[in-house]
Residue, then its C-alpha position, 0 to 999 in steps of 0.5 A: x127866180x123859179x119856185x125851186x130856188x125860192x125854196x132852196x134860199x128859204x131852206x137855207x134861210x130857216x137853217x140859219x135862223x135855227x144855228x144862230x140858238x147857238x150863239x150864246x154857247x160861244x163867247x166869240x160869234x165870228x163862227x156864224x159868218x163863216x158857216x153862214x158863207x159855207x152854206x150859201x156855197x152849198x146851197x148854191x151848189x145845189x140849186x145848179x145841180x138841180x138846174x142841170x137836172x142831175x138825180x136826185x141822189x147825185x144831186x145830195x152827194x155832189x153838195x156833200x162833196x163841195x160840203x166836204x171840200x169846204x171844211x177842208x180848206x177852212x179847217x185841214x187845209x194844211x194836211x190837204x193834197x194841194x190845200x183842198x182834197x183831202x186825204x188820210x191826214x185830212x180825216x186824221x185831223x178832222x177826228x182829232x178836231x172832233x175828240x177835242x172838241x167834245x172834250x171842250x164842250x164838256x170841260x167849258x163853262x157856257x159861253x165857252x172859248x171858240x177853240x178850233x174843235x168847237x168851232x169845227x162842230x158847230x160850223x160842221x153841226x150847220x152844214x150836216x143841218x143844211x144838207x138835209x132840210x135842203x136835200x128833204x125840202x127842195x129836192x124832195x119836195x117835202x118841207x114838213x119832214x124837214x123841221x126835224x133837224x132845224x128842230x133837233x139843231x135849236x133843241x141841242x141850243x137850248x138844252x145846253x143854254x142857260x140864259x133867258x133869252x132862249x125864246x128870240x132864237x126859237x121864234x127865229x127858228x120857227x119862222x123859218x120853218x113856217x116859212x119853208x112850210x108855205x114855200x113848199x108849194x099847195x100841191x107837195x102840201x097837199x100831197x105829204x098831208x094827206x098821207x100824214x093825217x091817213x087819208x089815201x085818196x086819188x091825185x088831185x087833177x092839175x090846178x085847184x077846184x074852185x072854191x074847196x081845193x086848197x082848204x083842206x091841206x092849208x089846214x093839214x100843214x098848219x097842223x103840222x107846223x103845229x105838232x112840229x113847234x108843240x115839240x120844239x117847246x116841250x123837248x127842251x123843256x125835258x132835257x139835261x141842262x148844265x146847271x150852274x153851281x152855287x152863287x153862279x148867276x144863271x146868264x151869260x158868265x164872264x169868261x176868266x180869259x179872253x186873250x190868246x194864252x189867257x186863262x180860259x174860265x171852267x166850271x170846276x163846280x159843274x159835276x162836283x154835286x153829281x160825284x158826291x151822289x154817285x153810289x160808286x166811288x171811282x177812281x181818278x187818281x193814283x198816287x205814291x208820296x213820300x208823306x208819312x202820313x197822307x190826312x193833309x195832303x190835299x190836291x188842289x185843282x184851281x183856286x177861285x178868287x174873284x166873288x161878286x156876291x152871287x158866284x165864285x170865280x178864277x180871275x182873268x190872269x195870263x199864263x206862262x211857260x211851266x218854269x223848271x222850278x216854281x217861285x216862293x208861294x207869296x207870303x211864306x218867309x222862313x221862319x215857319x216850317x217847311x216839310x218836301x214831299x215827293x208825290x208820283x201821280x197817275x190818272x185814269x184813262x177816264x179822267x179828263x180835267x184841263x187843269x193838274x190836281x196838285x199839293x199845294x205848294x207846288x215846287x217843281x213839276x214834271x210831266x208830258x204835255x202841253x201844260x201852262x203855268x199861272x203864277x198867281x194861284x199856282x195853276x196848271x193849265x191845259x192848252x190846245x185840248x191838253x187834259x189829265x186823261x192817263x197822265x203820269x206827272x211828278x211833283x215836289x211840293x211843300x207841307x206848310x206847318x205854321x204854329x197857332x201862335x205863328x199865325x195869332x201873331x202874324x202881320x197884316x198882310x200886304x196892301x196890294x193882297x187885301x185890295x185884291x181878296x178883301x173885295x165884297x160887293x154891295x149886293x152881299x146881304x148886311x147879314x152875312x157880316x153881321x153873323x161874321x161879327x156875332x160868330x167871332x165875338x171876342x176874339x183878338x186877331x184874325x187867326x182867332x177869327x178864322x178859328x171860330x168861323x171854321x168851328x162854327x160851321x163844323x162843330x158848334x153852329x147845328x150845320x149838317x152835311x147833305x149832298x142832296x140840297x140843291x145847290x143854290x144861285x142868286x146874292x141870297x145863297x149865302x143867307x139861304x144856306x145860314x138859315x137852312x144850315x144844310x149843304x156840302x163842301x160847296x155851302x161851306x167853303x164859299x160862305x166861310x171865304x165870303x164872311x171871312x172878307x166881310x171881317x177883312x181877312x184874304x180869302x178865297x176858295x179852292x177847289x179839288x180832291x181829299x186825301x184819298x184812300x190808303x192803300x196795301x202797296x203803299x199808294x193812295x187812291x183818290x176816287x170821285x168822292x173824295x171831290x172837295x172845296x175848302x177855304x183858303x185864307x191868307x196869314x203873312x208868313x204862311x202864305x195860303x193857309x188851309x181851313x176845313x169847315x165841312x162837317x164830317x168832311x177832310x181833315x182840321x189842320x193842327x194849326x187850325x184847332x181852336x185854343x182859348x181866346x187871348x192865347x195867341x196874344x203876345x205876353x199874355x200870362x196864363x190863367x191861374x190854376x184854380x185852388x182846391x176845395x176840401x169839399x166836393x162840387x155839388x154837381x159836376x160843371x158844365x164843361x167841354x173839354x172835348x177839342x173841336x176836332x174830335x167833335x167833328x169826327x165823333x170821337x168825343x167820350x160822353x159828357x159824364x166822362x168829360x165831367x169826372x176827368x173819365x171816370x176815375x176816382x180821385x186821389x194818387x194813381x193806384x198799383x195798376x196805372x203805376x204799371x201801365x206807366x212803366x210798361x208805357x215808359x218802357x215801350x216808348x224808350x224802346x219804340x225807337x229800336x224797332x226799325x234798327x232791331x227789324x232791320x238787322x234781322x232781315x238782314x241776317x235772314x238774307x246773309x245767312x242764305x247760301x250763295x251771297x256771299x263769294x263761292x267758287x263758280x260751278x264747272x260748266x257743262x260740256x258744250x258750254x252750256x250752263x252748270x247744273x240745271x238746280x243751280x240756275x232753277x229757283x234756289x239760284x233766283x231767290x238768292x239773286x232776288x235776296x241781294x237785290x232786296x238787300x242791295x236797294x234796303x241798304x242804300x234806303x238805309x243811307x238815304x237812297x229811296x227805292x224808286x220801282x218805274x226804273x229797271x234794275x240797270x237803271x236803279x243800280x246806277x242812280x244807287x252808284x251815283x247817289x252814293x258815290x260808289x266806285x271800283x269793286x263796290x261799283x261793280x258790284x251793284x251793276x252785276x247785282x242789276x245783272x243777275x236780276x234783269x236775267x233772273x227775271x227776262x232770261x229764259x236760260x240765265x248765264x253761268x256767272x250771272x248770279x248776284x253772288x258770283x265774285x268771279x268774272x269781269x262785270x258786264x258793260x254797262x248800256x249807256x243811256x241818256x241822262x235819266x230825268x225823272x225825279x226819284x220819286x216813289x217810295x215803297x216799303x221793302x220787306 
């Protein structure tokens, strides 16, 4: 074997040696076989050319050409010409591979899945690394120039690496490149050594002087090997890593789905503390909803349910084809109350998520895709790079209402549900059910208990909210965070859940956004700072009920405010009201009469206006409240004409303008063209627009919600089959959409167009096929 080959196997040697830092990023290491394999052809490819001997350049491109061929075959080979040249939709492939896959490396959880786009750079990563030592090493006989890539190869590993055992890889790496160092050969050594330490001297004469020659750039190489390993150590040190969120361990994480059409692990925690510090709020979602009022709607991105005591997870479940209409949430019976709402949501063009933000619980859901459903916490799941990047979806939800006393009474839960969230694991400190036990002192049932948990941490417990407090790793989180109490959504929704299964409640943690910002138009906008993590705990009728322990954070549902305890006990009588004393107190009592809620939103009076009932005297109402009184009786009978009252004077707004109501049609002008300019200017737009508005108004009236992503056409003919209209009336509505869509589109309207002719046939109607998106937005129409 020549010098040369020798140097090419080294070169390929210490090139892998340096790839396999990467091992631990991926669950699965079949990857390194494959690019093992792939760089052996293209070193042998190399080697032949340099045998031949071709120039040098040609020697670097025919080995980028084989290299090129290579990945074709493994990865396009079904877009190649005859399964190995590759052609416009080879690149096509590879560029979608690529987007994929730097996608995936920044949505997975380390070791993430070996999907085809991270496959594609690692093995890709290998082959580009490959090409230059071995082009800088061996063709250009410079071996020290070419630890920079082997360097920058273990440096990326390392900096997205969280394991300990990051130091084997690195003294692999650096042994191969210390390997390449002494293979090089003493006279390139010398050579490159010379120039790099700035000395200029003459070539050395052919072959070694006695006794001095080989010291010098012996010791030149070992100075640079030097430099080259100080700078593996230190840059790693400096970059970026993927630090892992609260309680989750810093080694190798279990992935959540191994099998095909499993359910893959993500960290959905990763960036949620770098989204809550960021000076803007950006915003990821838009969205229209049916809700009157939007404080409890929640969009919830994935649930996680499995804890070990030093991290929160989403258990390995498998996942199914999204089904037309979802099943019953476990646990809700009909007994409790039940609201539909219908949201329309839209993501921004910049955000990428693999799972759906939706209400919970989620009935139907319509979007494009390739999305997958998870029955047990009712999740949808990307596949094959699927992300919410400018993705517009449907979605009908419930709005669970369950009463205090609904939930004080509640059942105990199936067995299979308590085996499956009741867990804890024997390394959680015994503190953490003993503060659980002291905080729920007293209480009578599990309700109560949740109760005083979530009032502890938001109001009564001294907590305070801090997005700047790290966030926290190892068994000891927990009690870490009890004794500091500073934290964030994190903190607080994974140390309730966790006391909540020391006291034998089904908990576990979701984790998405708040209800976003309401805007003038009638939509929301949810922004990077509306991130969120709450509790979920599990009441036997209710199914998964919502709890907000984060102070100054999201909303308290209304079942969740604290009441008396023994008041959800059943037959329990009512205290007796205190008597009357002719004397005053001498001192106003200590009491709290402010409810939990206002006090976590700092809408509490002051206490000496708690004391006195606010401040007024005692004795009969004087003059002034019994006006007050009336006027508010008064305001509160009326207050339920208002719509009706608005309603008709709109109305009679747009009646009473000319042109809505049958008129004789103008004469046409000579040639055919149309009547007077005036008639079809603006006048003629506006009472065209004023019966379209009061067209969809009126069938708002009869329970036909405007729906603005359809075209006029299509809006009249939902409100014709919706309302079950026919003849005139039918025709009426389609030459109303008529007029509009000229109104609007036409650069010269047709005579008989406008919305208030009665004279001439109505137009055909386009025929479409059946509409499937779901009448879904609402606007207010004015």
């Amino acid at each position: 074997m020549t010098g040369r080959t020798r140097l090419a196997v080294t070169a390929a040697v210490a090139t892998l040696a340096a790839s396999c830092a990467m091992l631990p990023l991926v669950d699965k290491s079949a990857w390194i076989l494959q690019a093992a394999f792939l760089l052996a052809l293209q070193s042998v490819v190399g080697a032949l050319a340099r045998r031949v001997p071709l120039a040098r350049p040609v020697t670097v491109a025919a080995q980028a050409l084989v290299s090129l061929l290579l990945l074709t075959v493994a990865f396009a080979g079904d877009q190649a010409v005859a399964g190995l040249l590759p052609g416009p939709d080879v690149f096509r492939e590879f560029g979608q591979l690529v987007q994929e896959g730097t996608e995936d490396v920044g949505r997975y959880a380390i070791p993430a899945p070996a999907t085809a786009g991270i496959r594609l750079l690692l093995v890709g990563g290998v082959l580009v690394v490959g090409l230059t030592v071995d082009a800088v090493a061996v063709t250009y006989r410079s071996a020290a120039p070419a630890g920079l890539p082997l360097l920058a190869l273990y440096s990326v590993a390392a900096g997205l690496g969280q394991g300990g055992s990051g130091w084997l890889w690195f003294l692999a790496a650096a042994s191969g490149y210390l390997l390449l160092l002494l293979a090089e050969g003493r006279e390139r050594l010398a050579e490159w050594g010379r120039v790099f330490a700035g000395r200029r001297t003459a070539p050395p004469a052919p072959g070694p002087a006695p006794g001095r020659a080989s010291t010098g750039p012996l010791r030149t190489g070992r100075r640079i090997g030097a430099l080259a390993l100080g700078i593996a150590l230190v840059v790693p040190a400096v970059l970026p890593s993927m630090d892992s969120g609260l309680f989750e361990p810093r080694g190798r994480s279990e992935a959540a789905g191994s099998g095909r059409g499993g359910l893959t692990s993500v960290k959905p925690l990763v960036a949620l503390q770098d989204n809550l510090n960021q000076p803007a709020n950006r915003e990821l979602l838009r969205l229209r909803t049916s809700a009157e009022n939007t404080r409890d709607l929640y969009l919830r991105i994935v649930a996680l349910d499995r804890f070990d005591g030093a991290s929160w997870q989403t258990t390995e479940r498998p996942l199914a084809a999204l089904p037309a209409v979802l099943p019953t949430p476990a646990g809700l019976t009909p007994g409790v109350r039940t609201t539909r709402l219908d949201t329309t949501v839209t993501a921004s063009a910049g955000y990428a998520q693999n799972y759906l933000p939706l209400p919970y619980p989620a009935e139907e859901v319509r979007t494009e895709g390739r999305w997958r459903y998870e029955p047990e916490g009712r999740i949808l799941a990307g596949e094959r790079g699927q992300t919410t990047r400018g993705v517009r979806y449907q979605v009908a939800s419930l709005q669970v209402e369950p009463t205090a006393a609904q939930l004080a009474s509640a059942p105990a839960p199936p067995e299979q549900v308590l085996r499956a969230y009741t867990q804890v694991p024997r390394s959680l400190p015994p503190v953490v059910a003993q503060t659980a036990r002291k905080v729920t002192a007293g209480s009578a049932n599990a309700y109560q208990q949740a109760v005083m948990l979530q009032d502890w941490f938001s109001v009564g417990g001294g907590f305070q909210y801090d997005t700047q407090v790290a966030s926290g790793t190892g068994t000891d989180a927990v009690v870490r965070f009890l004794e500091a109490k500073r934290g964030f959504c994190i903190h607080f929704s994974f140390s309730m859940a966790a006391m909540a299964r020391t006291l034998g409640i089904p908990a576990r943690v979701a984790v998405g956004f708040m209800p976003g910002t309401p805007l003038a138009d009638g939509s929301v906008s949810v922004g990077s700072k509306d991130a969120h993590a709450w509790p979920e705990l599990y009441f036997e009728g209710a199914g998964w009920t919502r709890f907000e322990p984060t102070p100054s954070r999201g909303t308290t549902p209304e079942y969740a405010v604290a009441e008396p305890a023994g008041a959800g006990e059943a037959g329990a009588a009512p205290a007796p009201a205190p008597e009357r004393s002719a004397a005053a107190p001498a001192a106003p009592q200590d009491t709290d009469a402010c409810p939990p809620a206002q006090k976590k939103l700092g809408e509490c009076p002051p206490a000496d206006r708690q004391a006195d009932g606010g401040g007024q005297a005692s004795g009969g109402p004087s003059a002034g409240a019994v006006a007050g009184i009336a006027v508010a009786a008064l305001a509160a009978l009326g207050l339920p004409l208002l719509p009706m009252l608005w309603r008709r004077r709109v109305r009679a707004r747009r009646l009473a303008g000319p042109g809505l109501h049958a008129e004789p049609s103008r004469p046409a002008e000579p040639g055919g063209g149309p009547p007077d300019a005036a008639a079809a200017g603006a006048p003629t737009a506006e009472r065209t627009l004023a019966a379209w508005r009061e067209l969809t108004d009126s069938a708002w009236d009869y329970g036909i919600p405007p729906d603005d992503s359809r075209t006029p056409r299509a809006a009249a003919e939902r409100i014709v089959a919706a309302g079950a209209l026919e003849g005139p009336a039918a025709a009426s509505a389609a030459r109303v959409a008529t007029a509009v869509e000229q109104v609007l589109y036409a650069p010269r309207p047709r005579p008989g167009g406008s919305a208030g002719s009665g004279s001439g046939p109505p137009p055909e109607p386009e025929r479409h096929p059946p509409d499937t998106d779901m009448a879904w937005g609402q606007e207010t129409c004015s």
